[in-house]
Residue, then its C-alpha position, 0 to 999 in steps of 0.5 A: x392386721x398389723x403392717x408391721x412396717x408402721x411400726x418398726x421401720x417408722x417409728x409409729x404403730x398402727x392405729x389398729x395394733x391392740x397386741x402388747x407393747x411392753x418397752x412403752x410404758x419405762x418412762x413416768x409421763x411428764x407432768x404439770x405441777x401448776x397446783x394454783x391453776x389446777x385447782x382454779x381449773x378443777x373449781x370451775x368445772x362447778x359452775x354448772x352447779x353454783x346454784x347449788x353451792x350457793x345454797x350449800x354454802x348458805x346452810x353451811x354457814x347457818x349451821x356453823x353459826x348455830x355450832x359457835x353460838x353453843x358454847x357462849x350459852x353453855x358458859x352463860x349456864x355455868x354462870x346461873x350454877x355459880x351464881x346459884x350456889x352462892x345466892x342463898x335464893x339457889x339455882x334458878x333451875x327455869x333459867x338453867x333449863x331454858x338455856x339448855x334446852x336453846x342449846x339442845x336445839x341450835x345443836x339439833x338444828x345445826x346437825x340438820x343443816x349440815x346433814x342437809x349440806x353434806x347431801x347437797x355437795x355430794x350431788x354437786x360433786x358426782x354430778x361435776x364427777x360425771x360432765x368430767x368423765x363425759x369430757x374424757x370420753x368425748x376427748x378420746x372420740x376426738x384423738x388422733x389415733x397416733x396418740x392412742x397408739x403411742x400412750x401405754x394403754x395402762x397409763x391411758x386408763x388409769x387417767x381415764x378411770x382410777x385419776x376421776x375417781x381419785x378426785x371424786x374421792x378427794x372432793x367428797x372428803x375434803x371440799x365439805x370439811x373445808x366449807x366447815x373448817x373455814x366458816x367454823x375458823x371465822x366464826x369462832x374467832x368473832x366469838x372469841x373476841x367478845x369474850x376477851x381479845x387477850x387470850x384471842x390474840x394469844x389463840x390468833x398467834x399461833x395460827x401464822x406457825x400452824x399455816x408455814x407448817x402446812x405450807x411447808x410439809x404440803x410443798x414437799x409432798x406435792x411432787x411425790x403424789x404426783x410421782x405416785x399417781x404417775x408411776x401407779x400408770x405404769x404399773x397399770x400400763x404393765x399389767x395390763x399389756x403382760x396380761x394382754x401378752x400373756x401367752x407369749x410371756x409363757x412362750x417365750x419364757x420371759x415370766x422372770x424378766x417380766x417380774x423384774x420389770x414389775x418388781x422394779x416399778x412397784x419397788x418405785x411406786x413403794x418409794x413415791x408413795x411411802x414419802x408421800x403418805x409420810x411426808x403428808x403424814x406429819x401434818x397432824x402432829x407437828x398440828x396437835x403439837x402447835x394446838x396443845x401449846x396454845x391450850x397451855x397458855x389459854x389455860x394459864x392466862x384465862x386462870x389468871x384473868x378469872x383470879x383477878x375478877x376479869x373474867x367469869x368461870x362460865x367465860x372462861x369455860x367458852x373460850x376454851x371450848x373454843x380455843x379448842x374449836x379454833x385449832x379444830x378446823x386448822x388441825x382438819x384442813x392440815x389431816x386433809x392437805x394430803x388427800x387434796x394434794x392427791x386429788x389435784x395431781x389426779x386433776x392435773x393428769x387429766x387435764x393434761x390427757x384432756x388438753x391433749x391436741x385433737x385431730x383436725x374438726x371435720x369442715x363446716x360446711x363437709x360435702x356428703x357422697x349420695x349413693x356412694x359408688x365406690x371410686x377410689x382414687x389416690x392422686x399424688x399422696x405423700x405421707x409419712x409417720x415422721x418428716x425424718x422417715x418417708x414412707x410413701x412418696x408421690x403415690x397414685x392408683x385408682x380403683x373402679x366401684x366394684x373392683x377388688x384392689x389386693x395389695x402385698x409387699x414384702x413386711x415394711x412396705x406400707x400396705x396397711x398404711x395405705x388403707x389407714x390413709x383411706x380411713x382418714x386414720x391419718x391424715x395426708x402429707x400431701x395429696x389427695x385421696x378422693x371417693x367418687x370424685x369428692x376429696x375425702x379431706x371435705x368429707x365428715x369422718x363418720x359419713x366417710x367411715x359409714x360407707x366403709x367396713x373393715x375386717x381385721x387380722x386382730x380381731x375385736x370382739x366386746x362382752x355381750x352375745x354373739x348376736x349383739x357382736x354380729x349386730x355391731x356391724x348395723x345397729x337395728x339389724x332384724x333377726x332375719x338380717x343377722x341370721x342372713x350374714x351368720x350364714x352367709x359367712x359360715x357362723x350359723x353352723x358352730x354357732x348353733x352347735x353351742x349349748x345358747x346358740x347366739x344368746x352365747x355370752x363372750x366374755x371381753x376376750x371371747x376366750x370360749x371361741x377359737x381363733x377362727x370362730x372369732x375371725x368369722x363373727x368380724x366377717x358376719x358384722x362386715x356382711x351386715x353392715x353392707x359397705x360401698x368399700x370393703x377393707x380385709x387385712x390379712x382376714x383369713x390369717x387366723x382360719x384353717x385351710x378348709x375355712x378358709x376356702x369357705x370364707x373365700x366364697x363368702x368373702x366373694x359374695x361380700x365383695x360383690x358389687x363392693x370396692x374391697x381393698x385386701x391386704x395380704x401375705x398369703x397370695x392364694x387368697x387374691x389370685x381373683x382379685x382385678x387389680x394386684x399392687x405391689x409394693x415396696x418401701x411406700x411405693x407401688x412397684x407393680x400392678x396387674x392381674x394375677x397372670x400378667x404379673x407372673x409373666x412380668x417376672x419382676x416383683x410378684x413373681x419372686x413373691x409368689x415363688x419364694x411362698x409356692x415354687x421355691x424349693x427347701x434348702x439346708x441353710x448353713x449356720x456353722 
């Protein structure tokens, strides 16, 4: 369907181009790297669920509590043992079980609760997962169609797909161990300082090292994830759009030169990702380092306030347990500093897409076209893709309800810009483009798009049966309805030669029909959707001759009583049409009929000349 003028001589692609752009996707998109602030973003896409997290909270910090007060009853068992073997009355075996038996239980209680906590969270997490994927695929309805066209589709996608999972991935590892570790810290502490504030200042002493280490080796390895997430885009970006182009990579044997571009950005992805696991990588140890030391002095120091009476054996028992619960959650918090480093650069990269600016919202208060008859005037437009590069300049026309409107020009010239404008793909410079009297600009989107159907040069067809394809055009469509368009435009008879007939499944690249079979299953979805304006872009392109005049019946069926604006190369396919336009770098140069343009001997006729008339003639390369 492409204009290719929209795209090499302005800079900008056409909201319809779906072929591969492979020079886009070189250079890594800049990224915000504000982590506070993401993260403070990324908690408050929880609010719906505070309840929630409120009651994850209170059972967390139950079953923390329950964890902590185990080992200071374990140590109080230790002291009924030592105290029973040197009383000569022995073990007090009722006192042993019983305190065993209290803490088989506040450990069978705390697992219960943290199991009742994990279950909670992981609801509250995929349920923030699923508003935010919903945000995503609300903000891509409200883009500009400029945007979509100028993001390599790879990048897009991976924001869209693999960044969310990545988040709920980081989330669901993370936020629970946090919950725990922080609470577990606390509380262990406390417990500590009941026993002997010595050795918690001994334990406490190592935290401020622990915490500059973290900080240290995570603030390196924050830019690298960032880089990975960004350059994993890329790769997408390229083997999607390779893939989308594949046939012409084939063709034009550029299989070596598309490797190389793969081979350098996985090359570069290797390296980002490569220092950023190591670099993350090193927490743990440089962690279990700090923590055996201080396990070392706890040992030495408690040693020596149990010889001196100043401690019991049980005591001191408790208070290495929790010395080593102590730097358990820190070691915990330092192992996942990665993971949540690589979740908030996901996060980042989708709250950029999602900051994104939107197109202008449709007004308050949209005029809506009852009945629409299908006048279509263009007063005084001026548009352009960048103020740099005019395009189209001070342009009017009008097409009567009814009529049909073709439009050719040489590549370059702005055809299929024309029309775009006309679908509010984009919006005007200057000017008005008006539907029954009504500017278009006042009009909601979807009630202006809803009168009009659209039959591409690029076909798009989805995953799904061929009724389900024909049935897009008018969702609710009865049988009779679908099999009425099918047969009108000449999809009943090879599609009832096919072994399921219309239960037909396509895949997403419908590669079991031929180019032509494709191109009539979009005019079937046009003619049921009964548009007041029809809009054919190069249609018959991809059929043959024979076809082609098949569709041309059809297609004078469609337009029948229908505003039909039709682009087109080949010129013996609007020799009917009423009104011929022209144009030439953004302007209309001529209009008329068939005939009175021939006559005019001006544009048209060179046109028409150079495609039925001309003569060939050796060209000289020497």
């Amino acid at each position: 369907m492409n204009d290719s003028s929209d795209l090499d001589r302005n800079g900008a692609p056409t909201p319809t181009q779906v072929g591969p752009r492979m020079s886009s996707v070189a250079v890594p998109v800049e990224k915000p790297k504000d982590f506070r602030n993401s993260t403070l973003r990324l908690i408050s896409w929880t609010r719906p669920e505070r309840f929630r997290l409120a009651l994850v909270i209170f059972t967390a910090v139950l079953s923390v509590c329950m964890s902590v007060v185990g080992p200071k009853i374990l140590g109080n068992a230790t002291n009924v043992i030592i105290s029973g073997v040197q009383s000569p009355d022995g073990i007090d075996y009722a006192s042993l079980h019983r305190t065993l038996l209290l803490v088989g239980s506040l450990y069978l209680c705390s697992g219960a609760l943290a199991y009742t906590q994990g279950f909670l969270l992981a609801g509250v997490i995929h349920r923030t997962m699923r508003r935010l994927r919903s945000a995503v695929e609300d903000k891509i309805n409200r883009l500009p169609l400029g945007y979509i066209d100028k993001t390599p589709r790879g990048d897009l996608l991976s924001r869209v797909t693999n960044d969310i999972d990545n988040i709920a991935q980081s989330l669901a590892q993370t936020l629970s161990m946090l919950f725990i570790s922080v609470l577990t810290i606390f509380g262990v502490l406390i417990m500590m300082l009941s026993i002997s504030p010595l050795l918690s200042l001994v334990a406490v002493a190592t935290v401020p090292l622990t915490m500059f280490t973290i900080k240290f080796i995570a603030g390196k390895s924050k830019k690298r994830f960032i880089a990975q997430w960004s350059h994993t885009g890329s790769l997408n970006a390229i083997v999607e759009e390779t893939f989308a182009g594949h046939s012409l990579v084939k063709v034009f044997g550029q299989q070596q030169a598309t490797e190389n571009r793969f081979k350098a950005t996985n090359q570069t992805l290797y390296e980002a990702s490569f220092g950023a696991q190591f670099i993350s990588g090193i927490i743990q140890p440089a962690m279990m380092l700090v923590s055996n030391l201080n396990y070392v002095a706890i040992a030495v120091i408690g040693g020596l306030r149990v010889a001196s009476g100043s401690l019991s054996i049980g005591d001191i028992q408790a208070f290495i347990q929790y010395s080593r619960q102590f730097t358990q959650p820190i070691n915990q918090l330092a192992s996942m500093a990665n993971m949540l480093q690589s979740g908030i650069a996901s996060a980042e990269r989708v709250f950029e897409f999602i900051d994104v600016d939107e197109q202008s919202a449709d007004p308050i208060d949209a005029q809506v076209v009852e009945s629409p008859k299908g006048r279509v005037a263009f007063e005084n437009v001026t548009f352009s893709y960048s103020a740099d590069k005019p395009l189209i300049t001070d342009l009017s026309l009008v097409a009567e309800p009814g009529q049909t409107i073709a439009i050719v020009g040489p590549t370059g010239a702005g055809k299929t810009t024309l029309v775009n404008l006309l679908m509010r793909f984009y919006e005007l410079n200057n000017g008005a483009i008006t539907l029954d009297g009504v500017d278009i600009a006042s009009m909601r989107r979807s009630d202006l798009r809803s009168s009009m159907g659209m039959v591409l040069q690029d076909t798009w067809l989805f995953g799904g049966t061929i009724r389900d394809n024909i049935a897009y055009g008018r969702l609710g469509a009865t049988e009779e309805e679908i099999l009425a368009a099918a047969k009108a435009t000449h999809v009943d008879h090879f599609v009832r030669s096919m072994p399921d007939g219309y239960n037909t499944v396509l895949d997403d690249e419908a590669s079991n029909l031929s180019a032509g079979e494709k191109q009539l299953l979009t005019i079937a979805r046009a003619f049921l959707a009964e548009p007041t304006i029809l809009i054919l872009d190069e249609a018959t392109s991809s059929v043959d001759t024979r076809t082609e005049v098949l569709i041309q019946r059809a297609m004078a069926a469609l337009r029948s009583n229908r505003t039909s604006f039709v682009i087109a190369h080949r010129l013996s396919t609007i020799r009917d049409a009423d009104t011929i336009l022209v144009m030439e770098n953004g302007q209309i140069v001529e209009q008329g009929n068939h005939e009175e343009l021939l006559a005019a001997g001006g544009a048209y006729y060179n046109l028409y000349n150079a495609q039925f008339v001309a003569p060939a003639v050796d060209i000289d390369v020497a």
